[in-house]
ROLOZA-507345 format. One record per residue: residue in three letters; residue number from 0; y, z negated, x negated of N, C-alpha, C in turn. Coordinates in steps of 0.2 Angstrom, whole numbers, always signed. Layout:
BEGIN
<site r="ALA" k="NUM" n_py="Y" n_pz="Z" n_px="X" ca_py="Y" ca_pz="Z" ca_px="X" c_py="Y" c_pz="Z" c_px="X"/>
...
% end
This chain:
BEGIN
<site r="UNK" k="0" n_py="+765" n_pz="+218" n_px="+138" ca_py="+766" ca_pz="+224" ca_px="+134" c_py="+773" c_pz="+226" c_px="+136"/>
<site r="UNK" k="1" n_py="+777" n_pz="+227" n_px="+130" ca_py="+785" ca_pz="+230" ca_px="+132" c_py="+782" c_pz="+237" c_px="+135"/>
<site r="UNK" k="2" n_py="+790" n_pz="+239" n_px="+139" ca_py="+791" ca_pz="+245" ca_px="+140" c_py="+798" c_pz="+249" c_px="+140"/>
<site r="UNK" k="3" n_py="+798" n_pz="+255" n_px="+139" ca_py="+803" ca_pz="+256" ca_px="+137" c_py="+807" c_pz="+259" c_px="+145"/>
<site r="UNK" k="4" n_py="+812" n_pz="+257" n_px="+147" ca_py="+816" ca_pz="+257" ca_px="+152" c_py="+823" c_pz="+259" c_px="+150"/>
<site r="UNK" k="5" n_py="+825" n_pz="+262" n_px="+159" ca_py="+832" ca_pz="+263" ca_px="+159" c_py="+834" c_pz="+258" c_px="+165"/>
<site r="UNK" k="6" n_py="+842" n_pz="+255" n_px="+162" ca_py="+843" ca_pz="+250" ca_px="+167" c_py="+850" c_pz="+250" c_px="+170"/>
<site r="UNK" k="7" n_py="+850" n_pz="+250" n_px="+176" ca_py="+858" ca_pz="+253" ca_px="+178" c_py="+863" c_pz="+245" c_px="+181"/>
<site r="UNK" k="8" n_py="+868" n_pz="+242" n_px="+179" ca_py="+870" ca_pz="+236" ca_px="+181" c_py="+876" c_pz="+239" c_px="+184"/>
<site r="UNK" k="9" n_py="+876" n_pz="+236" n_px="+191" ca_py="+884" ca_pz="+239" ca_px="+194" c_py="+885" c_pz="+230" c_px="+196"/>
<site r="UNK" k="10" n_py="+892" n_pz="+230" n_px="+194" ca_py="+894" ca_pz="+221" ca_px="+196" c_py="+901" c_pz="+223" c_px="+200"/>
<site r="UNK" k="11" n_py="+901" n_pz="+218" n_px="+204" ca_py="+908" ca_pz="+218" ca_px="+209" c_py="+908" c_pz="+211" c_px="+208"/>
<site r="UNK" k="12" n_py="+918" n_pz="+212" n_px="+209" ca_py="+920" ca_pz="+205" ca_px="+207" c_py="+925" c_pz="+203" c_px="+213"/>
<site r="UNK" k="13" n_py="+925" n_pz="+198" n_px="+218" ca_py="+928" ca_pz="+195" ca_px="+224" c_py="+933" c_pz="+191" c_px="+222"/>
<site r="UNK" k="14" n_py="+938" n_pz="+192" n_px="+221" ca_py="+946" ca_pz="+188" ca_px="+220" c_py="+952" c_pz="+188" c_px="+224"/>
<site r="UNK" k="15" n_py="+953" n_pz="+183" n_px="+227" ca_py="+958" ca_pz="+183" ca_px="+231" c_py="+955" c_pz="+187" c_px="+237"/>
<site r="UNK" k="16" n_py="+949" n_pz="+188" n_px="+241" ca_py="+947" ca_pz="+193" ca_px="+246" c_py="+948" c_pz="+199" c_px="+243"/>
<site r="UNK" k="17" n_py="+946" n_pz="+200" n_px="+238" ca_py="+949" ca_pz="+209" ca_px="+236" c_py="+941" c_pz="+211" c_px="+231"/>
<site r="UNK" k="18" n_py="+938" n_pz="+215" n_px="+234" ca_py="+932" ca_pz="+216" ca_px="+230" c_py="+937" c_pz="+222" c_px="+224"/>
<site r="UNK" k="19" n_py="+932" n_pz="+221" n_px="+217" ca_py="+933" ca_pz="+225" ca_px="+212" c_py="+927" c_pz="+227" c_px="+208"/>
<site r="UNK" k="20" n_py="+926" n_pz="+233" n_px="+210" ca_py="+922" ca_pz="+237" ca_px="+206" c_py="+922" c_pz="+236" c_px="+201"/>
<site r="UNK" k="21" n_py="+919" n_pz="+235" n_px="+195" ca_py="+917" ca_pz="+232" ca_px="+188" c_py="+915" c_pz="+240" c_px="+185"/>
<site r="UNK" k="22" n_py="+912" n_pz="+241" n_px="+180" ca_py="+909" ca_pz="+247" ca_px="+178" c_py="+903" c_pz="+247" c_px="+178"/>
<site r="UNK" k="23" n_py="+899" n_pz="+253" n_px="+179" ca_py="+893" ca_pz="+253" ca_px="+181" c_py="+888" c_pz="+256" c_px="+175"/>
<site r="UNK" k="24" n_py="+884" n_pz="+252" n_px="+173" ca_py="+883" ca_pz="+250" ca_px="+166" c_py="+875" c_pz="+256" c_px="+166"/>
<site r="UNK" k="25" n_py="+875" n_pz="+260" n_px="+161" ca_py="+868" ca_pz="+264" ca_px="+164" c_py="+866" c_pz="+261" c_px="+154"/>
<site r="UNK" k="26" n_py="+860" n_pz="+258" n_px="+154" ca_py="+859" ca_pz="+259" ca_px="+146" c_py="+850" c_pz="+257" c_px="+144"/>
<site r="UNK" k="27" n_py="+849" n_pz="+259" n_px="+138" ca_py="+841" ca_pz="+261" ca_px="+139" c_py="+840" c_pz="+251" c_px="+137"/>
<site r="UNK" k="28" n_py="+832" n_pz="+249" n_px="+137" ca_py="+831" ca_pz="+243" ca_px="+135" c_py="+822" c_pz="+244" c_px="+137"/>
<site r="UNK" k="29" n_py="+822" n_pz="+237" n_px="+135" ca_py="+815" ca_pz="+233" ca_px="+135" c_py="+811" c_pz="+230" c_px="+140"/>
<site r="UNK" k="30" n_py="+804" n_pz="+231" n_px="+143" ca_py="+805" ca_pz="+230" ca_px="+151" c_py="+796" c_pz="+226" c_px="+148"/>
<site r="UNK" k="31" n_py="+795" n_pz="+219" n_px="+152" ca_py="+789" ca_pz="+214" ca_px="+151" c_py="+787" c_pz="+211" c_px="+158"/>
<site r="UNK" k="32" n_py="+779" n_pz="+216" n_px="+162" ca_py="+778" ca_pz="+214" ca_px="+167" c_py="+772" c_pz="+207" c_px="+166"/>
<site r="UNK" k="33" n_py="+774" n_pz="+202" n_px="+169" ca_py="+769" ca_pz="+197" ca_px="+167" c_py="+768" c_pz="+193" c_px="+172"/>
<site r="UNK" k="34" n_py="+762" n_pz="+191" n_px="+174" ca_py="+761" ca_pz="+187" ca_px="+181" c_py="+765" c_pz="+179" c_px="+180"/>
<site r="UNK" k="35" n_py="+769" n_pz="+178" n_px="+178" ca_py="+772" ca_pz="+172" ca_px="+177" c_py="+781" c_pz="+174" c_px="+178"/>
<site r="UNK" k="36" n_py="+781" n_pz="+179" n_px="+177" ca_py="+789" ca_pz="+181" ca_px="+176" c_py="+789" c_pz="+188" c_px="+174"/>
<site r="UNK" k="37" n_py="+796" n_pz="+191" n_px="+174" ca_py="+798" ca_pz="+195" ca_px="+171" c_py="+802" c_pz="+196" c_px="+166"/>
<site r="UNK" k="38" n_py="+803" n_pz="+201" n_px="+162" ca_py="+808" ca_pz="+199" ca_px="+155" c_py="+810" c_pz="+207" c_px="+153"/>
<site r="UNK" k="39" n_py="+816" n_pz="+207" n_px="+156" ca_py="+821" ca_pz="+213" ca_px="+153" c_py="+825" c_pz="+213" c_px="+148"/>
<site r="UNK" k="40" n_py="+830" n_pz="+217" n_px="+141" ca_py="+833" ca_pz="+216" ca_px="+137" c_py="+836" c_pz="+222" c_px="+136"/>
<site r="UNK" k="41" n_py="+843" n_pz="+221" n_px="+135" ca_py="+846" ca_pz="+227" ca_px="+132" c_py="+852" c_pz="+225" c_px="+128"/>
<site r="UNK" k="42" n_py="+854" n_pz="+229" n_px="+123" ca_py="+859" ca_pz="+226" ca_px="+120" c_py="+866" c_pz="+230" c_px="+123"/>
<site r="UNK" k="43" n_py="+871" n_pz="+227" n_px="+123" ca_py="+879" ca_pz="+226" ca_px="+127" c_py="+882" c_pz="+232" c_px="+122"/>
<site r="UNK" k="44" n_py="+885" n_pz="+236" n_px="+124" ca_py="+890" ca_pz="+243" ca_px="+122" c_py="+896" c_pz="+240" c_px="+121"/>
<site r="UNK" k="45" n_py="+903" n_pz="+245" n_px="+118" ca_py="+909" ca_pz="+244" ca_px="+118" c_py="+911" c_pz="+244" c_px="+126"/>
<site r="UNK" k="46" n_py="+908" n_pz="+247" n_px="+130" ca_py="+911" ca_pz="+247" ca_px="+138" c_py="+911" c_pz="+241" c_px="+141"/>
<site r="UNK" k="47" n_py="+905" n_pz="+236" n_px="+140" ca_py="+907" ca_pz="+230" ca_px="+142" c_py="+910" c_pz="+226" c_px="+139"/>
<site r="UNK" k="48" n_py="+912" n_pz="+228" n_px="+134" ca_py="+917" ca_pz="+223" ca_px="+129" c_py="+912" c_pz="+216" c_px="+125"/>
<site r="UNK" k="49" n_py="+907" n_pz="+219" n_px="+126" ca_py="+899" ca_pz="+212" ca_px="+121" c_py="+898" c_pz="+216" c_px="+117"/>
<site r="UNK" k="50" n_py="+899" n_pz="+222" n_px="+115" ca_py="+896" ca_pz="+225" ca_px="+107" c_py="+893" c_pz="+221" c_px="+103"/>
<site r="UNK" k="51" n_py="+886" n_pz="+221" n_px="+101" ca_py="+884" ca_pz="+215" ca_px="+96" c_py="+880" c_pz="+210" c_px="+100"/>
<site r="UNK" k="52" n_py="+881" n_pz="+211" n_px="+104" ca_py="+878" ca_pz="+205" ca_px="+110" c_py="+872" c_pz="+207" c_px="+113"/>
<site r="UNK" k="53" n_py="+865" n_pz="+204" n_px="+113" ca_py="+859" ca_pz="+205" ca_px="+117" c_py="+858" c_pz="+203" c_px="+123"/>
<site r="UNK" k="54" n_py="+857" n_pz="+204" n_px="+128" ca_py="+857" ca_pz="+201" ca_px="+134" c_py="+850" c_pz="+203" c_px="+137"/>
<site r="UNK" k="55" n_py="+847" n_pz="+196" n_px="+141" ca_py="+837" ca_pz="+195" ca_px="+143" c_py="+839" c_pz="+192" c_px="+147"/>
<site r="UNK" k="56" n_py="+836" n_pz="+193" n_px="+153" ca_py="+835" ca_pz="+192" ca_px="+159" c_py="+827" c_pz="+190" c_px="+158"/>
<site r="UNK" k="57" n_py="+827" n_pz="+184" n_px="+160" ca_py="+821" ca_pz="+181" ca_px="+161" c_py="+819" c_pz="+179" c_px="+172"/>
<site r="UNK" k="58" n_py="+816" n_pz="+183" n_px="+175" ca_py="+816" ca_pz="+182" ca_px="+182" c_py="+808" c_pz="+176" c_px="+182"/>
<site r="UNK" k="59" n_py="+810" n_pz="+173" n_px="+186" ca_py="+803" ca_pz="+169" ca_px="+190" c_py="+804" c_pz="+169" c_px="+196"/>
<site r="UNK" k="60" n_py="+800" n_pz="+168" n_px="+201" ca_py="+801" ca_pz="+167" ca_px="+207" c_py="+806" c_pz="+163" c_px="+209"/>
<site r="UNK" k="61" n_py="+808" n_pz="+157" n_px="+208" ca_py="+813" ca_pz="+154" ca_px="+212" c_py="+818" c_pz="+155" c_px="+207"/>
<site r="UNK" k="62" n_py="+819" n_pz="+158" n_px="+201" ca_py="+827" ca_pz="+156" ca_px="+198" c_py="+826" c_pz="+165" c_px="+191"/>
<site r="UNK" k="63" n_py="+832" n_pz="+163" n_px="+191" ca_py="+832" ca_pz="+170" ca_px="+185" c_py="+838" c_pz="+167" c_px="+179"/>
<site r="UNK" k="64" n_py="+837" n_pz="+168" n_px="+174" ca_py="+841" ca_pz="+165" ca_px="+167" c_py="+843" c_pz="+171" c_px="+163"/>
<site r="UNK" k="65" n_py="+849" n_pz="+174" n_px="+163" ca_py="+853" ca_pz="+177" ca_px="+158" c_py="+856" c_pz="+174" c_px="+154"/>
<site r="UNK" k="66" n_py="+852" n_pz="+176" n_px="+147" ca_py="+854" ca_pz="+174" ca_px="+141" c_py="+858" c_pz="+180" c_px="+137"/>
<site r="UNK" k="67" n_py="+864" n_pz="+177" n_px="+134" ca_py="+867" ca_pz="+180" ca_px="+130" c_py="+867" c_pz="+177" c_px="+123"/>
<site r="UNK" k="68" n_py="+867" n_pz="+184" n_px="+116" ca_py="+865" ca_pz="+181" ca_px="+111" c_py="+868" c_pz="+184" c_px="+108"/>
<site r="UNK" k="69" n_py="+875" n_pz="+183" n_px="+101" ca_py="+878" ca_pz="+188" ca_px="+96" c_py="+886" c_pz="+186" c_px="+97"/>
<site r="UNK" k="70" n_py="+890" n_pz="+192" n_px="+100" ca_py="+898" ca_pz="+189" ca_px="+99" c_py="+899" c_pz="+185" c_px="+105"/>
<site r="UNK" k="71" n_py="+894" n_pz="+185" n_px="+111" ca_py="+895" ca_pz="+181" ca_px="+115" c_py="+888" c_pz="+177" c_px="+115"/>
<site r="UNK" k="72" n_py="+887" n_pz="+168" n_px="+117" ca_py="+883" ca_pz="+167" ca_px="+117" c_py="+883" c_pz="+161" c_px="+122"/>
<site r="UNK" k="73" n_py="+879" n_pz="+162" n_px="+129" ca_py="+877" ca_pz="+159" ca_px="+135" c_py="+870" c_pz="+158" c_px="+138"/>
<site r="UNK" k="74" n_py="+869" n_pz="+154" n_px="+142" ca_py="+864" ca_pz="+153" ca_px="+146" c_py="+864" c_pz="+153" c_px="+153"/>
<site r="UNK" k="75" n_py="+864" n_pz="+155" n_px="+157" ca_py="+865" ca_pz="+156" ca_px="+165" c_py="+861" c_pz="+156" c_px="+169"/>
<site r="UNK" k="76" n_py="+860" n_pz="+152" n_px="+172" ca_py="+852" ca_pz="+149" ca_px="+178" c_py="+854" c_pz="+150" c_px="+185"/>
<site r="UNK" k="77" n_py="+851" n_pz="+154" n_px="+188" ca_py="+853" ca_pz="+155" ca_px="+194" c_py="+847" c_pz="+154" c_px="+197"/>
<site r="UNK" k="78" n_py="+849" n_pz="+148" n_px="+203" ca_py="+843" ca_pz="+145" ca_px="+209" c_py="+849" c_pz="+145" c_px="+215"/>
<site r="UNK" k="79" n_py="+847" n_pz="+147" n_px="+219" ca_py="+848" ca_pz="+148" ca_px="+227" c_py="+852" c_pz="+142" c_px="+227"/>
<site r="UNK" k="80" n_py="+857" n_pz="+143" n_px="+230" ca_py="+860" ca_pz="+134" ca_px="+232" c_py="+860" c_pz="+130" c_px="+228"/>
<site r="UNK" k="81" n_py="+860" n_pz="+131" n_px="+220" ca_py="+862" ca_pz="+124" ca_px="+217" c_py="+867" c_pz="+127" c_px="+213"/>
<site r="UNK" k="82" n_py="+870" n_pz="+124" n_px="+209" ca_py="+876" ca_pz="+123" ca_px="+205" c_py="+873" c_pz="+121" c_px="+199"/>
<site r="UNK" k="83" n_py="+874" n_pz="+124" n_px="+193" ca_py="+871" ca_pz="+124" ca_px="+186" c_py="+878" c_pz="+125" c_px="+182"/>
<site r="UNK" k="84" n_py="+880" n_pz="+121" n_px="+176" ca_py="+886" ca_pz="+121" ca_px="+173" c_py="+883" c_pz="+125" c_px="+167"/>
<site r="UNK" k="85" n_py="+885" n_pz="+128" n_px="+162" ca_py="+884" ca_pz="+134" ca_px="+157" c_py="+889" c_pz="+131" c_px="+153"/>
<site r="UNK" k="86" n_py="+889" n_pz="+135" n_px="+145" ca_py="+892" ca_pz="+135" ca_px="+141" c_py="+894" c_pz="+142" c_px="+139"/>
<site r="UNK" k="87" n_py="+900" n_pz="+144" n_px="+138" ca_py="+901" ca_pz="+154" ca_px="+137" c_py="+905" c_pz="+152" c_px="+129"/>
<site r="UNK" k="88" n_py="+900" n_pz="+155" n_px="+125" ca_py="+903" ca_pz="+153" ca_px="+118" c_py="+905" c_pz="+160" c_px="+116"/>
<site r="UNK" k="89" n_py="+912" n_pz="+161" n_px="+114" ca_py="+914" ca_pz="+167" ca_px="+111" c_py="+918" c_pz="+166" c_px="+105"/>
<site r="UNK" k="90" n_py="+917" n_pz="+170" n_px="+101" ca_py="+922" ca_pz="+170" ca_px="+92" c_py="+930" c_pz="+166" c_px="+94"/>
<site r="UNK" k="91" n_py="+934" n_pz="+164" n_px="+99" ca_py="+940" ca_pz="+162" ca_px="+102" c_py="+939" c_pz="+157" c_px="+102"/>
<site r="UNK" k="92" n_py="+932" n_pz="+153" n_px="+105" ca_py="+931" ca_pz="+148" ca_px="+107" c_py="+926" c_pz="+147" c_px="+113"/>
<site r="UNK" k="93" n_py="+924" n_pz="+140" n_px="+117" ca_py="+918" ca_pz="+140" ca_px="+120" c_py="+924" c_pz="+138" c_px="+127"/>
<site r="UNK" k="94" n_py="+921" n_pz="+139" n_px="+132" ca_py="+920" ca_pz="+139" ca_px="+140" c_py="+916" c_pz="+135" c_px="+144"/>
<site r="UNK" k="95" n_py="+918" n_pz="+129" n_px="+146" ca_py="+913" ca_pz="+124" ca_px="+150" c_py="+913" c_pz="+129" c_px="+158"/>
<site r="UNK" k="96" n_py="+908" n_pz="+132" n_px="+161" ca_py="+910" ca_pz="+134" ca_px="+166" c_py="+903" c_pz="+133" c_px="+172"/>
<site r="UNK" k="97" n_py="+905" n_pz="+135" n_px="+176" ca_py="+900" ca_pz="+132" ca_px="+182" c_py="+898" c_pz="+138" c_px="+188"/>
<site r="UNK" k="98" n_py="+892" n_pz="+138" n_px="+187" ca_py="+890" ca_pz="+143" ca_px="+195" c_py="+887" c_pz="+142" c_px="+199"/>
<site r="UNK" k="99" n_py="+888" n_pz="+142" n_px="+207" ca_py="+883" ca_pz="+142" ca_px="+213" c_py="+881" c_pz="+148" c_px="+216"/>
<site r="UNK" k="100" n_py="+876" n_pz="+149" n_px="+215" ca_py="+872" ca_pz="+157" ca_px="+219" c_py="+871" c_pz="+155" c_px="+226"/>
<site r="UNK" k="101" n_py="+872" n_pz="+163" n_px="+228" ca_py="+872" ca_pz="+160" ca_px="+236" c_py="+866" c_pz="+167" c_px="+237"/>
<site r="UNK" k="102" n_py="+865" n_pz="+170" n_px="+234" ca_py="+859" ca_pz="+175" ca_px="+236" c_py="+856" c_pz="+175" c_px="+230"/>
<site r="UNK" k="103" n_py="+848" n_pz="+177" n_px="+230" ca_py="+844" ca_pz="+180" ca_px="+223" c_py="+840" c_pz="+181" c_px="+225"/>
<site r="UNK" k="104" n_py="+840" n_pz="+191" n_px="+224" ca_py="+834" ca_pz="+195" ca_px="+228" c_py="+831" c_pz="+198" c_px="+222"/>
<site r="UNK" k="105" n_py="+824" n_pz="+197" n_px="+223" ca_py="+819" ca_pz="+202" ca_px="+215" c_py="+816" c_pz="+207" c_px="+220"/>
<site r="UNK" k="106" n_py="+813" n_pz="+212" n_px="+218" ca_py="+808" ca_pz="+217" ca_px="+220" c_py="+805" c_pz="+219" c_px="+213"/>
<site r="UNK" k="107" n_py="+804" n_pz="+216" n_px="+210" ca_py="+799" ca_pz="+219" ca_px="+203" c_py="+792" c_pz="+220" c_px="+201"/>
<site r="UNK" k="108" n_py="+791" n_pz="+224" n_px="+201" ca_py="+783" ca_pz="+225" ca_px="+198" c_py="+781" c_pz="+230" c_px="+192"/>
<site r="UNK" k="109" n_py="+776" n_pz="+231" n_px="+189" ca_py="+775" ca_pz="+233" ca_px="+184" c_py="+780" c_pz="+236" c_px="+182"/>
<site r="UNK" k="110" n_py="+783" n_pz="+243" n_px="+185" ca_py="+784" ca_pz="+249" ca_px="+183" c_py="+793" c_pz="+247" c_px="+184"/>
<site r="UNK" k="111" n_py="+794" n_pz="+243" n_px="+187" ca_py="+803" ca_pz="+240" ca_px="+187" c_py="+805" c_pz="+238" c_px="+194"/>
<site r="UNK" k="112" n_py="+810" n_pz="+239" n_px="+198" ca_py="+813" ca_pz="+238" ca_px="+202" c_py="+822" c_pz="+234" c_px="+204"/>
<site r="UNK" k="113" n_py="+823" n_pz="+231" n_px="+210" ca_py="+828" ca_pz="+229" ca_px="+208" c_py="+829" c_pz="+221" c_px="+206"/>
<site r="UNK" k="114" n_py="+835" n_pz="+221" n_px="+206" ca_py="+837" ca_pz="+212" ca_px="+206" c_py="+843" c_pz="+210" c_px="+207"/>
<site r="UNK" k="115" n_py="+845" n_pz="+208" n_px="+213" ca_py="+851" ca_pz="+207" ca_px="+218" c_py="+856" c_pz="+199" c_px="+214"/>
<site r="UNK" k="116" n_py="+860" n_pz="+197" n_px="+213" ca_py="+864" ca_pz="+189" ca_px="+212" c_py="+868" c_pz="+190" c_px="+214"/>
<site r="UNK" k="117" n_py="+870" n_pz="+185" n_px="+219" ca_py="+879" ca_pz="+183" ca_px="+220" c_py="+880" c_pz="+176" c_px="+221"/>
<site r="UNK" k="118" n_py="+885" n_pz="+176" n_px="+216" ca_py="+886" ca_pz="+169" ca_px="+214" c_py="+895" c_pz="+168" c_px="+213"/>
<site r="UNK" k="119" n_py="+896" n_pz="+162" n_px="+215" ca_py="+905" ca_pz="+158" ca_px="+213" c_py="+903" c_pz="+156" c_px="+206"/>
<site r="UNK" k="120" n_py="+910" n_pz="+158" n_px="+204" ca_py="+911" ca_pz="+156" ca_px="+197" c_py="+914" c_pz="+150" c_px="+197"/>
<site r="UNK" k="121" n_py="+915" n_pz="+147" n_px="+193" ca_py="+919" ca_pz="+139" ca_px="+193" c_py="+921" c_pz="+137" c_px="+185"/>
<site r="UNK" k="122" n_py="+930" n_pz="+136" n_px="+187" ca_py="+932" ca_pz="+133" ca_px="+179" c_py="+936" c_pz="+127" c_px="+181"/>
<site r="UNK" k="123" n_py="+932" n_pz="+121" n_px="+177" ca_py="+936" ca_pz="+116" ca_px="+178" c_py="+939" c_pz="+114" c_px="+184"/>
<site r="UNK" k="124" n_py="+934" n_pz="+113" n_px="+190" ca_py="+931" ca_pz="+114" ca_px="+195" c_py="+934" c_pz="+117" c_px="+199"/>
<site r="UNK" k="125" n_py="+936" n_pz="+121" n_px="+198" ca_py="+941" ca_pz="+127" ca_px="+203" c_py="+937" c_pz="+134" c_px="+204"/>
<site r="UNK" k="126" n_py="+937" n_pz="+137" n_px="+210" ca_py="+935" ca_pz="+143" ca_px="+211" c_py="+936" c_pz="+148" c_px="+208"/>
<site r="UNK" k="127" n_py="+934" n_pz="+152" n_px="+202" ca_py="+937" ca_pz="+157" ca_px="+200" c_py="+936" c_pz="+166" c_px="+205"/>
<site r="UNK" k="128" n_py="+930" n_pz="+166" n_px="+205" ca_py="+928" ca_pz="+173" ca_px="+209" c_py="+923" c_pz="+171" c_px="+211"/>
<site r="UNK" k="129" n_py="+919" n_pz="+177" n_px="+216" ca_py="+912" ca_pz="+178" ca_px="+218" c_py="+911" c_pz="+183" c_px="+216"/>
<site r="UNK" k="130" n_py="+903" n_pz="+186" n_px="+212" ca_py="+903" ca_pz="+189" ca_px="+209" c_py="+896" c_pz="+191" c_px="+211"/>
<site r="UNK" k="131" n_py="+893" n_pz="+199" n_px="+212" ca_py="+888" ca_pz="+202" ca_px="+213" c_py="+885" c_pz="+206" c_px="+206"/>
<site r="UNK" k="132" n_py="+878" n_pz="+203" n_px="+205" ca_py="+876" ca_pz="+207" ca_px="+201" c_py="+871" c_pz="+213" c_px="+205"/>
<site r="UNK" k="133" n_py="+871" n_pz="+220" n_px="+205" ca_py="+864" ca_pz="+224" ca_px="+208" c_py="+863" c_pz="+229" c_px="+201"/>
<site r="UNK" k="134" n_py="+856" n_pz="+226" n_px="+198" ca_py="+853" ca_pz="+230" ca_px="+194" c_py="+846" c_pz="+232" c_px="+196"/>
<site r="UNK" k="135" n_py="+844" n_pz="+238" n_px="+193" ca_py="+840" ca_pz="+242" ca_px="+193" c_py="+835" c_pz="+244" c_px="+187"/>
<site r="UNK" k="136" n_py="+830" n_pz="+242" n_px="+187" ca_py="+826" ca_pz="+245" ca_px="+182" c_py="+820" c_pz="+247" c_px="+182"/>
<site r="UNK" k="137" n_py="+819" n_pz="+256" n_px="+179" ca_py="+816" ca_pz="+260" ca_px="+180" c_py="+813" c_pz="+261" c_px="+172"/>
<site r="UNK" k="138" n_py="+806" n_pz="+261" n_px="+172" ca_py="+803" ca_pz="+262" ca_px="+170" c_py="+803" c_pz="+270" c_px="+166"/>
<site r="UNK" k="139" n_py="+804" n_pz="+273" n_px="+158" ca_py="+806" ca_pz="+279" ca_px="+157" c_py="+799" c_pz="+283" c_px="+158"/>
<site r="UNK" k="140" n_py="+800" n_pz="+290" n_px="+161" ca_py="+797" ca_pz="+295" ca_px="+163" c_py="+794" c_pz="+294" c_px="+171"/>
<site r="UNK" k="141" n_py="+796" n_pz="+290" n_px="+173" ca_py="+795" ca_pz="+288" ca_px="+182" c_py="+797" c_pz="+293" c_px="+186"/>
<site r="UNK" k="142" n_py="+796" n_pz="+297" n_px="+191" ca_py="+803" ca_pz="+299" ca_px="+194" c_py="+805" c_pz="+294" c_px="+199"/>
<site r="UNK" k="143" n_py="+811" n_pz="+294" n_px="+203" ca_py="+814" ca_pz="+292" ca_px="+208" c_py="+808" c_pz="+290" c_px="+214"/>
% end
């Protein structure tokens, strides 16, 4: 059974040794507790620059997949220590790109919790950035 949630995504991005705060994204969405996995959705605002875009997070225990679907469309698998190539299709054109995660922490149970990612980005086999995801999601009328 869905539920309705709040979800708060803060991203840092590592270039050149230099961390950078990204914006810290608060937006309401769709929360699926299931003994098989988990499945979160919310749809992307003018702030993150994906207006139009659906974004689902599907968590399992060994890996999580963010799918993007609208002006942007990707598929992204994150498993501990491997390297998964992606495709980033956007209205401009697409992007063969590559990620290695080097952490992937879940704490989720019915009611929400968090989901830690830090991964290398890779273009054309060059390091672009290191990239942390920390989201949050909270089940609405919960407290704290």
């Amino acid at each position: 059974m869905n539920k309705d949630v709040l979800i708060t995504i803060h991203s840092i991005q590592n270039i050149d040794g230099q961390d950078c705060d990204g914006p810290e994204l608060i937006t309401q969405g769709t929360y699926e507790y299931a003994p098989d996995g988990v499945r979160f959705s919310y749809m992307e605002s003018e702030l993150t620059g994906l207006e139009g875009t659906r974004t689902d997070f599907h968590i399992k225990p060994e890996e999580v997949v963010l799918s993007r679907r609208g002006s942007v469309n990707a598929e992204m698998v994150f498993r501990r220590g491997e390297k998964q190539r992606f495709r980033y299709q956007t209205e401009y054109g697409a992007l063969n790109l590559a990620l290695n995660t080097h952490r992937l922490e879940t704490t989720l149970d019915e009611h929400g919790g968090d989901v830690e990612i830090e991964y290398d980005l890779n273009f054309n086999q060059s390091f672009l950035s290191r990239n942390r995801f920390i989201i949050n999601v909270k089940e609405k009328g919960l407290k704290s």
